[in-house]
N, C-alpha and C positions, 0 to 999 in steps of 0.2 A: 529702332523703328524699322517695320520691314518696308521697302519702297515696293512697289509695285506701277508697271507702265499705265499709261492712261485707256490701252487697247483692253488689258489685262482685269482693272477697275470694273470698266464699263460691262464684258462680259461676266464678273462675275456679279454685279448689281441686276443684270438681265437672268443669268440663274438661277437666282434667289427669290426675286419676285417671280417666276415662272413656276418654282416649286412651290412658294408659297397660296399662288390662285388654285395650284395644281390642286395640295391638300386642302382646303379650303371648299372645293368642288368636288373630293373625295367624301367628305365630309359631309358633304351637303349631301349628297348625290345615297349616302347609306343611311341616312338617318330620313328622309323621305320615304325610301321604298318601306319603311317599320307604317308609316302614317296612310295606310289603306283606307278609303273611302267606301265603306260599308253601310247601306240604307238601310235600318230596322224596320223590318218586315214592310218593304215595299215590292212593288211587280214589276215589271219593263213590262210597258201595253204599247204595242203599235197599230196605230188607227188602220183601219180597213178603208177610210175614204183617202186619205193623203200620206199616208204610211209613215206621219210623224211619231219618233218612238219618246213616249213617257214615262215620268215613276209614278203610280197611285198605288196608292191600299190592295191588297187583294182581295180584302172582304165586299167590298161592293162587286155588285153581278152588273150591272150598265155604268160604265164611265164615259165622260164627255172629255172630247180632245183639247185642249188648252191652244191650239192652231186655228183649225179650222169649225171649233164648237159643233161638232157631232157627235151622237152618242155611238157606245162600241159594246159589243157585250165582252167580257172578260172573260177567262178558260176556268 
């Protein structure tokens, strides 16, 4: 059996779990950036009266602000 000190234990219990959050976080941390948040065929509109920025349609030529409920024309 190998003995090992109680100081000895302790750090290597601390870097084990350290590597293992580590990978864990690498892991997480790569397979997110794949998961890009892409709106089908939407527009960023920013109101002309309160400069709240939204996603609508681009087909519509006047949309209304979801904030302050004014209409905006679109480009």
């Amino acid at each position: 059996m190998i003995e090992i000190s109680p100081t000895t234990g302790l750090m290597l219990y601390l870097a084990l779990t350290l590597i293992a959050i580590l990978g864990v976080w690498l892991y997480s941390h790569y397979h997110s950036r794949k998961r890009c948040f892409m709106p089908p065929e939407k527009e960023l509109i920013v109101c002309e009266f309160c400069l709240f920025a939204f996603l609508d349609t681009g087909a519509k030529k006047i949309t209304k602000c979801p904030r302050c409920e004014s209409f905006n024309k679109s480009r």
